[in-house]
Residue frames as qw, qx, qy, qz and C-alpha x, y, z in Angstrom:
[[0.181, -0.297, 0.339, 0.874, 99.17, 121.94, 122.12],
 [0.665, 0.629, 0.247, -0.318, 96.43, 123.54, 119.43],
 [0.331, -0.234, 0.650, 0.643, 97.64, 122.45, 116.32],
 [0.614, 0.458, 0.264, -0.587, 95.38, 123.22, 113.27],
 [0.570, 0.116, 0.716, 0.386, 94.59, 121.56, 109.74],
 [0.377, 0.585, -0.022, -0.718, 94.31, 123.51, 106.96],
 [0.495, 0.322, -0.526, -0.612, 92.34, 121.30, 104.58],
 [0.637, -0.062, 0.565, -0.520, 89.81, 118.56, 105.68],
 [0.844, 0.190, -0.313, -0.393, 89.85, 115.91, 103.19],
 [0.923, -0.005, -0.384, -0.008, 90.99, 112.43, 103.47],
 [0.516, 0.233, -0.468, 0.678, 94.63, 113.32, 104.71],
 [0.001, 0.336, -0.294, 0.895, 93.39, 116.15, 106.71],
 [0.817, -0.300, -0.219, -0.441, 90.70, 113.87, 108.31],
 [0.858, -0.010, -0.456, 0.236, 92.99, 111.15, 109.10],
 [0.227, 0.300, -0.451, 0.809, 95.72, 113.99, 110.80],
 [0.307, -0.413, 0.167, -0.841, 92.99, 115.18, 112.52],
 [0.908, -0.288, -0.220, -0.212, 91.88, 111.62, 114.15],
 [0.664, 0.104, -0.420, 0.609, 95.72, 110.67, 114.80],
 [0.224, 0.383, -0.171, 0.880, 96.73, 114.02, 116.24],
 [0.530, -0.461, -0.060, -0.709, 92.90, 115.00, 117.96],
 [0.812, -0.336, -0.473, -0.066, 93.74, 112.20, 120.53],
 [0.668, 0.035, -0.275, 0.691, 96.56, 114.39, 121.91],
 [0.108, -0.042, 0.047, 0.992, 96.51, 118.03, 120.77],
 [0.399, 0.596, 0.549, -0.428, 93.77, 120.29, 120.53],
 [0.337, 0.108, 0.621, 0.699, 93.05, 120.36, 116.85],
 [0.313, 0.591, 0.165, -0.725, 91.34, 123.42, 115.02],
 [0.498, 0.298, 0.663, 0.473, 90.15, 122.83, 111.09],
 [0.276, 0.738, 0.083, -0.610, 89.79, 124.93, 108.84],
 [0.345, 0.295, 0.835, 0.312, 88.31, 123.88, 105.06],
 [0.268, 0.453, 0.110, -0.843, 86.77, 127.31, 103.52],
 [0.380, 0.039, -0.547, -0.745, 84.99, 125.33, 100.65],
 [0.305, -0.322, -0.883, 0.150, 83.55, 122.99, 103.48],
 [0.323, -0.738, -0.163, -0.570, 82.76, 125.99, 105.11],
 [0.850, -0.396, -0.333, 0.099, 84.46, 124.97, 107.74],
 [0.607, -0.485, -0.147, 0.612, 86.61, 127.54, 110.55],
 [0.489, 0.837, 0.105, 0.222, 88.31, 130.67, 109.86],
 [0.386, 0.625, -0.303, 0.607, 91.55, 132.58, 109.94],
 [0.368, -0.702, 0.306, -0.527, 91.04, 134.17, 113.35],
 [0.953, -0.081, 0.101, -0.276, 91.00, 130.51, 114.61],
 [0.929, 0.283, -0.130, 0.199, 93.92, 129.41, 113.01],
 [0.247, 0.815, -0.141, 0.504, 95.59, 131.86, 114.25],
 [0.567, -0.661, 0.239, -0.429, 95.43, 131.09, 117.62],
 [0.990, -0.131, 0.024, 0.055, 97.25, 127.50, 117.11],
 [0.310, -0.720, 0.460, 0.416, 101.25, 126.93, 117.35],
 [0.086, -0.290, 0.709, 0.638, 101.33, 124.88, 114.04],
 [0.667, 0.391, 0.070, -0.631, 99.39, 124.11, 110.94],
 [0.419, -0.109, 0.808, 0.400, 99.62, 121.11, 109.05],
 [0.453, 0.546, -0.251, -0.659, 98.72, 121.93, 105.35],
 [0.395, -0.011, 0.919, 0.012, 97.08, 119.13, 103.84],
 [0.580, 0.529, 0.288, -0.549, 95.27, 120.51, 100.83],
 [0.828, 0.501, 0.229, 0.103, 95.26, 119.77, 96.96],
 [0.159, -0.566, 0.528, 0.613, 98.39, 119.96, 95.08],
 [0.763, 0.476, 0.424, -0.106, 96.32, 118.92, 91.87],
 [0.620, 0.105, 0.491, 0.603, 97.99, 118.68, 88.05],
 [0.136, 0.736, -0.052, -0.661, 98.13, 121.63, 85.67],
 [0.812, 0.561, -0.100, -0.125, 97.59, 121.23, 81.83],
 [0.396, 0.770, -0.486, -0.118, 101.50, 120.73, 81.47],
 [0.798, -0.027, -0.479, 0.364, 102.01, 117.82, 84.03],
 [0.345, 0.339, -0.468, 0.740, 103.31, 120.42, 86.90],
 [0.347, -0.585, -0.620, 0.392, 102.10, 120.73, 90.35],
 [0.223, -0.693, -0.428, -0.535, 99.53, 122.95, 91.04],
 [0.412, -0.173, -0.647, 0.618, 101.13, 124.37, 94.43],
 [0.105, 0.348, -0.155, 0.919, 98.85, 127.40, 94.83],
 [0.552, -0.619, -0.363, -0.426, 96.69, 126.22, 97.45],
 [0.770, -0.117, -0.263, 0.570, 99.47, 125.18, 99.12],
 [0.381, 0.256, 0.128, 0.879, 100.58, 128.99, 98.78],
 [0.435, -0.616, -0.355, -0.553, 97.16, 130.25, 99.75],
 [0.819, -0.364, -0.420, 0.142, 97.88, 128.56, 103.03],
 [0.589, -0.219, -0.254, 0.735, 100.98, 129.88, 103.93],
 [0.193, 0.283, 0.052, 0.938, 100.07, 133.56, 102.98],
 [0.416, -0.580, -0.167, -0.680, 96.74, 133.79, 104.75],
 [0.720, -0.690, -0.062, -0.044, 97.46, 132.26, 108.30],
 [0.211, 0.788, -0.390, 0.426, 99.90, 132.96, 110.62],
 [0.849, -0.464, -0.235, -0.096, 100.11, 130.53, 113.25],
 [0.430, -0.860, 0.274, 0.032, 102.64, 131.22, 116.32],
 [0.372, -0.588, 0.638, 0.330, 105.43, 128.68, 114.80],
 [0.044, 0.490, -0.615, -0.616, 104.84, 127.53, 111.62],
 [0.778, 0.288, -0.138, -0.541, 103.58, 124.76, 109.01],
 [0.443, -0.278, 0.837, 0.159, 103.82, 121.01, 108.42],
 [0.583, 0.447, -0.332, -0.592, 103.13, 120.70, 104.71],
 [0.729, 0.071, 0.672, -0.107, 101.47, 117.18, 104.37],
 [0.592, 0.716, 0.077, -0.361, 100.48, 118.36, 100.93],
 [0.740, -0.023, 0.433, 0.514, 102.81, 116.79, 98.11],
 [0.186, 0.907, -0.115, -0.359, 104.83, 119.79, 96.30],
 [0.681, 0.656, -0.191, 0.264, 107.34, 120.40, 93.43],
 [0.781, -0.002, -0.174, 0.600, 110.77, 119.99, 94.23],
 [0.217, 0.205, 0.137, 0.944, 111.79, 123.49, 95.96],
 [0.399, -0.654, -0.377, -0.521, 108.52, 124.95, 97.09],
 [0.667, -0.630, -0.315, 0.243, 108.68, 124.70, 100.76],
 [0.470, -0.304, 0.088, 0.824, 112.49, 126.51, 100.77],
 [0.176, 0.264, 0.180, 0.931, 110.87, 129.13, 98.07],
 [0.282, -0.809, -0.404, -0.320, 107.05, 129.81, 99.94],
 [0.632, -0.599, -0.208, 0.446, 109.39, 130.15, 103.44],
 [0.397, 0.008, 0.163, 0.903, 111.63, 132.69, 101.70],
 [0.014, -0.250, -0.282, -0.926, 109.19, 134.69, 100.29],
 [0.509, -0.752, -0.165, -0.384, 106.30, 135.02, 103.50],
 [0.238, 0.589, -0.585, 0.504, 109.03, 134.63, 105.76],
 [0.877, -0.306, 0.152, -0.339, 107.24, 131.33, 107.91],
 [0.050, 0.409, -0.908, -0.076, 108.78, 128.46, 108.53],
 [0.792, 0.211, -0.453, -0.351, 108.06, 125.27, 106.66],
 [0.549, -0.251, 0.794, -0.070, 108.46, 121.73, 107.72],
 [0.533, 0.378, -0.661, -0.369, 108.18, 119.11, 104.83],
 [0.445, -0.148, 0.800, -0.374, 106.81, 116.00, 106.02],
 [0.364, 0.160, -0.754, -0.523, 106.36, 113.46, 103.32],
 [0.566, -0.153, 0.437, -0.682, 102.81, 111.83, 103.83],
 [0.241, 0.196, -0.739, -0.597, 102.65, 108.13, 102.71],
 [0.485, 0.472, 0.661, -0.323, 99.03, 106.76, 104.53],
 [0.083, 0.042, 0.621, 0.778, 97.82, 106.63, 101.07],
 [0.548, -0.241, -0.162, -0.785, 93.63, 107.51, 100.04],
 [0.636, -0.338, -0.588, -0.368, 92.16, 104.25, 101.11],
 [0.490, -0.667, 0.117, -0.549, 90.80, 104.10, 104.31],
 [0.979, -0.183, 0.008, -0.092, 92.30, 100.79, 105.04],
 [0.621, 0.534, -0.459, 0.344, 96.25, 101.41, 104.05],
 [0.863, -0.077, -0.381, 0.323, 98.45, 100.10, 106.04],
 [0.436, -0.044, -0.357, 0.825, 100.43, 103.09, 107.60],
 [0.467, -0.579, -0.122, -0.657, 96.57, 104.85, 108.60],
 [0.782, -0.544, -0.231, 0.198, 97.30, 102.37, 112.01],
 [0.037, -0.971, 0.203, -0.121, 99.67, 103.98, 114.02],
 [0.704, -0.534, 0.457, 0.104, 101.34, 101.04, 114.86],
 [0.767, 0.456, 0.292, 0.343, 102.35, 100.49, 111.29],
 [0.609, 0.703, -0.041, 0.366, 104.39, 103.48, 111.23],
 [0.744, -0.316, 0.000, 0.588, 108.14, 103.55, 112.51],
 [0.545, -0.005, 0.180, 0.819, 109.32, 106.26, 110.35],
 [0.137, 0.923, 0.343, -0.113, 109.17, 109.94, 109.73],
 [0.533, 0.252, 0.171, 0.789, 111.03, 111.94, 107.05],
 [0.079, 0.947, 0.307, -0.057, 111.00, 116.13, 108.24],
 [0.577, 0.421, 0.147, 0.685, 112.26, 118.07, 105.63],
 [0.296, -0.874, -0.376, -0.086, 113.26, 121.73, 107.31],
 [0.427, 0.655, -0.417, 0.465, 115.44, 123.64, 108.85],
 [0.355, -0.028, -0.765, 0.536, 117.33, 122.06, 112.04],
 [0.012, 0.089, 0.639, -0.764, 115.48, 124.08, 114.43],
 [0.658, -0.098, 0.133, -0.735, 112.10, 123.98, 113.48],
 [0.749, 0.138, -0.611, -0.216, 112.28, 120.02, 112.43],
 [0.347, 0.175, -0.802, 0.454, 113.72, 119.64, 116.01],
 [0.120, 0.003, 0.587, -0.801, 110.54, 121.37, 117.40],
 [0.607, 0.145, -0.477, -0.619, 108.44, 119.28, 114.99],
 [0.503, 0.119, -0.839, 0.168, 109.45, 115.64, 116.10],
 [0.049, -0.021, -0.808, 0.587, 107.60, 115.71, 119.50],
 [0.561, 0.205, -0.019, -0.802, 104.71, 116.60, 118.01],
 [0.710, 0.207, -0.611, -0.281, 104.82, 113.20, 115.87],
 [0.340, 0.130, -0.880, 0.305, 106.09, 111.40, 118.90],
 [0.358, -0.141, 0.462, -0.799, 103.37, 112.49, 121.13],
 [0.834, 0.149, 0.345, -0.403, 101.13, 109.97, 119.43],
 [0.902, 0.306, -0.259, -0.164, 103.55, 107.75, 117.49],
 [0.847, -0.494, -0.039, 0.195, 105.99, 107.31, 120.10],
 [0.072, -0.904, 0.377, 0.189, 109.30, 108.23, 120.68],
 [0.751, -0.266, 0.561, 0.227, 110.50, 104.66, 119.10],
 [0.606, 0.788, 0.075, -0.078, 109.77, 106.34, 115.58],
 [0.637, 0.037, 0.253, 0.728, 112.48, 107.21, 113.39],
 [0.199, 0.958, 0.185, 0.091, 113.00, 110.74, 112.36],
 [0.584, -0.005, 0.271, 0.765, 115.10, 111.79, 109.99],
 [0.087, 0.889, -0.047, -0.446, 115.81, 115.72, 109.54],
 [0.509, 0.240, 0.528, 0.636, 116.81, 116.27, 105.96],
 [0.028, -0.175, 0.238, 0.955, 116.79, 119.15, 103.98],
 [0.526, 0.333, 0.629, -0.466, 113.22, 119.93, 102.55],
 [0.618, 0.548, -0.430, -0.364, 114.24, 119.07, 98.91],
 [0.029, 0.260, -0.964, 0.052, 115.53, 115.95, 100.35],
 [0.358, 0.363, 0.719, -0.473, 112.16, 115.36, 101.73],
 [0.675, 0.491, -0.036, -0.549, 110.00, 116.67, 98.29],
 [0.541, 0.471, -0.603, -0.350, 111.91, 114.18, 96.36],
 [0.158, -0.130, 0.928, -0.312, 111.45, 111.41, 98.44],
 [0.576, 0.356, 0.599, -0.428, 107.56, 111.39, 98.36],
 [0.659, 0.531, -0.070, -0.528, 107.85, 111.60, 94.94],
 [0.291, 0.392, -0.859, -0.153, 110.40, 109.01, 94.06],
 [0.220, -0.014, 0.905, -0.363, 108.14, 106.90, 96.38],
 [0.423, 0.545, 0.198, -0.696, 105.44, 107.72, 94.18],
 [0.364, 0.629, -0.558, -0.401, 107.01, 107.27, 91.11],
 [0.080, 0.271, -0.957, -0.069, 108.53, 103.86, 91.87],
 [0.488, 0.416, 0.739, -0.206, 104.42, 102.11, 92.72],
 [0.312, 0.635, -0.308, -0.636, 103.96, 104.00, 89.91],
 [0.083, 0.670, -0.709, -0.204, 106.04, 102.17, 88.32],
 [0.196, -0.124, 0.968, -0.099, 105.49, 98.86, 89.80],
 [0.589, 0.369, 0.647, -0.315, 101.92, 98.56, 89.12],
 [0.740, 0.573, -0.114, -0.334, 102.80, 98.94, 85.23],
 [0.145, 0.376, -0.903, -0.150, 105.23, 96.62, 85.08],
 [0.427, 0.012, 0.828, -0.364, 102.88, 94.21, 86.58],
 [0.517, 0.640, 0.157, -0.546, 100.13, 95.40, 84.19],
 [0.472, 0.641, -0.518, -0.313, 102.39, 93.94, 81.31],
 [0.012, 0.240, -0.971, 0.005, 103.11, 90.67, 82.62],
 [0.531, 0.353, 0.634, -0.438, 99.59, 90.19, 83.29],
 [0.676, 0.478, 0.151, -0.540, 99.36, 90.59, 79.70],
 [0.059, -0.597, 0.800, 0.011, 102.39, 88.50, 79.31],
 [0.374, -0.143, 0.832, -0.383, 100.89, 86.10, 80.85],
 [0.664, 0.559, 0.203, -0.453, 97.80, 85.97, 78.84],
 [0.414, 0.707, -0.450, -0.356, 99.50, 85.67, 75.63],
 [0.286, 0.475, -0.811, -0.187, 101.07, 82.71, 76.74],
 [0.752, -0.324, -0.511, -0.263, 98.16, 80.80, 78.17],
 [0.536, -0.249, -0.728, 0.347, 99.05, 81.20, 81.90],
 [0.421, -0.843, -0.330, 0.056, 97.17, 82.48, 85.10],
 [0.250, 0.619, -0.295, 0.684, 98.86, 85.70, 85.70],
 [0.514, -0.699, 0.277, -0.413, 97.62, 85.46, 89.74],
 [0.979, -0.037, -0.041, 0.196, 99.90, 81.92, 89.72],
 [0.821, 0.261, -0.092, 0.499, 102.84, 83.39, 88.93],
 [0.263, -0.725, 0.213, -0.599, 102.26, 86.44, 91.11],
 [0.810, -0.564, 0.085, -0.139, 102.02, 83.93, 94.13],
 [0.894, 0.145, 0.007, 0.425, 105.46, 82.28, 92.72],
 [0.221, 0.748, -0.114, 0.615, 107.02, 85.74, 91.93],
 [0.127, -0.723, 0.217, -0.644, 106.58, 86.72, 95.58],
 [0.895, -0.402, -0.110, 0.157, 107.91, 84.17, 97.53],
 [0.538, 0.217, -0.081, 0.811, 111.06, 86.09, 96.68],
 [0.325, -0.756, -0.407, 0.396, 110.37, 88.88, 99.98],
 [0.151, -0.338, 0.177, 0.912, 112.48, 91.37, 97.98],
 [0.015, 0.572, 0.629, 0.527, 108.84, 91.77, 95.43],
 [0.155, 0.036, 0.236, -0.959, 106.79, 93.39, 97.93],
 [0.245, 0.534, 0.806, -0.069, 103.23, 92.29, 97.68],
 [0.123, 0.780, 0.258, -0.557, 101.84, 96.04, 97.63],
 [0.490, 0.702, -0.182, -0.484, 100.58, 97.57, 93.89],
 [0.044, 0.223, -0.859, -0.459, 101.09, 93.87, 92.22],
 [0.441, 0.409, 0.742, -0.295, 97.22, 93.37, 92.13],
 [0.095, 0.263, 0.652, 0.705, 95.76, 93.56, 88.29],
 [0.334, 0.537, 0.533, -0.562, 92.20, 95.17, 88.66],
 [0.398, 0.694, 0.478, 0.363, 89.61, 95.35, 85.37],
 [0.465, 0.868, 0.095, 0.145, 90.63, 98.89, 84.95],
 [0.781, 0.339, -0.055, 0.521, 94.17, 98.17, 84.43],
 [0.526, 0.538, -0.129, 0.647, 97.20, 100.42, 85.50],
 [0.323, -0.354, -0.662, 0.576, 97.41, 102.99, 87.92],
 [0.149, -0.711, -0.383, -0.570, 94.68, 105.78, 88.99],
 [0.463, -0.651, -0.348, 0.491, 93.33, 107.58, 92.19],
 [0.111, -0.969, -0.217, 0.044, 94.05, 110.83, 93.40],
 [0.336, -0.814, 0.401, 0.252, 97.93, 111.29, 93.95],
 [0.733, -0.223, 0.527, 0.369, 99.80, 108.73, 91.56],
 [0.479, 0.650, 0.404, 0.429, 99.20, 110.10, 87.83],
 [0.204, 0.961, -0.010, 0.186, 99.56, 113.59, 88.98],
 [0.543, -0.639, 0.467, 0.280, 102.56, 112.99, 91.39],
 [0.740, -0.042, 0.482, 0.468, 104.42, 110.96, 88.58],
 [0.397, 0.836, 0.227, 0.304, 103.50, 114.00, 85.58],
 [0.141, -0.985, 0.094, 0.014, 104.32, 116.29, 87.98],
 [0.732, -0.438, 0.312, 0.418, 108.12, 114.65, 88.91],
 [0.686, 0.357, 0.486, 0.407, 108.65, 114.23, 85.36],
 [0.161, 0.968, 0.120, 0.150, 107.71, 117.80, 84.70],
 [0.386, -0.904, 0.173, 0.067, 110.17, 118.97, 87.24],
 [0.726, -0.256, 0.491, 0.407, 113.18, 116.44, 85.90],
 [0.605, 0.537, 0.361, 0.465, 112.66, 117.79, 82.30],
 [0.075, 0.993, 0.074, 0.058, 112.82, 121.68, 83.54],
 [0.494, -0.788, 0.350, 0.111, 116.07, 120.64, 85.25],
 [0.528, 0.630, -0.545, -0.167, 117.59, 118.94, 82.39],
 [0.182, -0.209, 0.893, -0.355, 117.19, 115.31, 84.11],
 [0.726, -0.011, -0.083, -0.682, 114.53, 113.54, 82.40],
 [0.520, -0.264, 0.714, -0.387, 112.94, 110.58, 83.73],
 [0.412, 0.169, -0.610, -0.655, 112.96, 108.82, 80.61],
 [0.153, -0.133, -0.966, 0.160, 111.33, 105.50, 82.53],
 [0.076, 0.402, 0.518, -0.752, 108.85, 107.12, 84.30],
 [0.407, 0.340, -0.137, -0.837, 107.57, 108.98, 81.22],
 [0.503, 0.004, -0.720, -0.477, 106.97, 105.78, 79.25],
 [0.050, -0.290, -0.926, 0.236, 105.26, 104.43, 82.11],
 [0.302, 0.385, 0.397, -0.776, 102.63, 107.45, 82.09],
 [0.248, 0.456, -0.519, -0.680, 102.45, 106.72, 78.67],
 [0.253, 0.085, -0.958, -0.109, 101.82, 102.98, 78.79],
 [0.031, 0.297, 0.765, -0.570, 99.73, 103.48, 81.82],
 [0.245, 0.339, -0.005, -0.908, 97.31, 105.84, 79.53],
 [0.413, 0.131, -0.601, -0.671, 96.82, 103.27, 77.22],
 [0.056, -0.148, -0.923, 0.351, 96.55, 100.40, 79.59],
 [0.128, 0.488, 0.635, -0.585, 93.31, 102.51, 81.13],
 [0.362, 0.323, -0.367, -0.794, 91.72, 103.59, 77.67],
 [0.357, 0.093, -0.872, -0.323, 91.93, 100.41, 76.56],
 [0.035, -0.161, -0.870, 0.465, 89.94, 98.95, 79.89],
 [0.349, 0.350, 0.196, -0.847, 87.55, 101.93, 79.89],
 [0.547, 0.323, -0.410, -0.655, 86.94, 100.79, 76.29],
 [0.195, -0.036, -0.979, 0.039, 86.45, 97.11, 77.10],
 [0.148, 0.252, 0.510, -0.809, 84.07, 98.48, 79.87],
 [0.520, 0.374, -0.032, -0.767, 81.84, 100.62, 77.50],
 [0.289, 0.214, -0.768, -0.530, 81.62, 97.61, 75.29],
 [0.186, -0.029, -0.945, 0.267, 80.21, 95.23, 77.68],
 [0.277, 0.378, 0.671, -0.575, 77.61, 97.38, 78.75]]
């Protein structure tokens, strides 16, 4: 099957190794310079895998995302890799009349995460309507087998997922961030009591490492968690946790930065 990628960075690098061992895979990346419309055109889906960057208020920035769906037309539709506001997918499909899949992406930036092996991942969440999510799933199985999971959910079931997953490392890596300074305060090794902590299997190793510049960063957590937040205050559902973590997490990485600048 051609399947194309519309947006070559990290994600859309990775899809395009996974996927380019199966399907024939077309890219297209117009600030890379890279394919064009006519091209895309010619494939049966597109996974959409560009920026969904913050906006001054904290809200996702879906309009590349938007860009996407209105300029190509590909014979059956999109798999939006791209992390969106709650709602997007069910309003871009309404209003260009395509059809959307939702397909919450968590291989995370580094090159080394854990669900970038295929054999690390069991599960897919596509968010859609029955009949295209049903003609989605064999696509994923073709190169992660048919022993996956894949769950069809609604594609607001699916936007709030990647973000509540989002939200909740979020989350975890400032709580940590405070015991580490917990720790400190009272004169003990904060990586001791991490090793203690997580002999209890319900911790989770993943996002309880301290690093010198404190809290969390990258590409997708700060704006994913603003953005949620945004969306929970518009709906009269605020995330009152969440916010004080963006909050905490701000100072956390000031404060580092400013250690930082001192030193040198």
């Amino acid at each position: 099957m051609r399947l194309g990628i519309a947006g070559y960075g990290s994600i859309g690098q990775y899809l395009g190794g996974v996927f380019g061992a199966a399907h024939d895979i077309v890219v297209y990346d117009p600030p890379k310079g890279i394919g064009s419309c006519a091209e895309m055109d010619t494939c049966e889906w597109v996974f959409i895998s560009v920026p969904t960057p913050e906006l001054p208020d904290g809200s996702c920035d879906t309009s590349y995302v938007e860009s996407v769906v209105r300029t190509l037309t590909p014979a059956r539709g999109f798999i939006c890799h791209s992390t969106v506001a709650v709602g997007t997918t069910e309003r871009l499909s309404a209003r260009y009349g395509k059809r959307i899949v939702f397909v919450p992406e968590f291989a995370g930036e580094a090159p080394d995460h854990r669900y970038r092996n295929i054999e690390n991942r069991t599960f897919f969440i596509l968010g859609g309507e029955p009949e295209a999510t049903t003609e989605v799933e064999p696509i994923f199985a073709s190169v992660y087998g048919a022993s996956c999971r894949f769950s069809h959910v609604s594609p607001r079931e699916a936007e709030i997922v990647k973000y509540m997953e989002n939200a909740f490392l979020a989350l975890k890596v400032t709580f940590c961030n405070e015991f580490f300074d917990l720790a400190q305060a009272v004169g003990v090794d904060y990586e001791r009591i991490r090793g203690l902590w997580l002999q209890d299997e319900r911790m989770g190793e993943s996002h309880t490492e301290v690093t010198s510049e404190r809290g969390f960063g990258g590409m997708c957590l700060p704006k994913d968690v603003a953005a949620v937040c945004f969306s929970a205050r518009e709906v009269g559902a605020p995330l009152e946790v969440m916010e004080r973590a963006l909050v905490v997490n701000a100072r956390m990485r000031l404060q580092a930065r400013d250690r930082a600048g001192a030193v040198v």
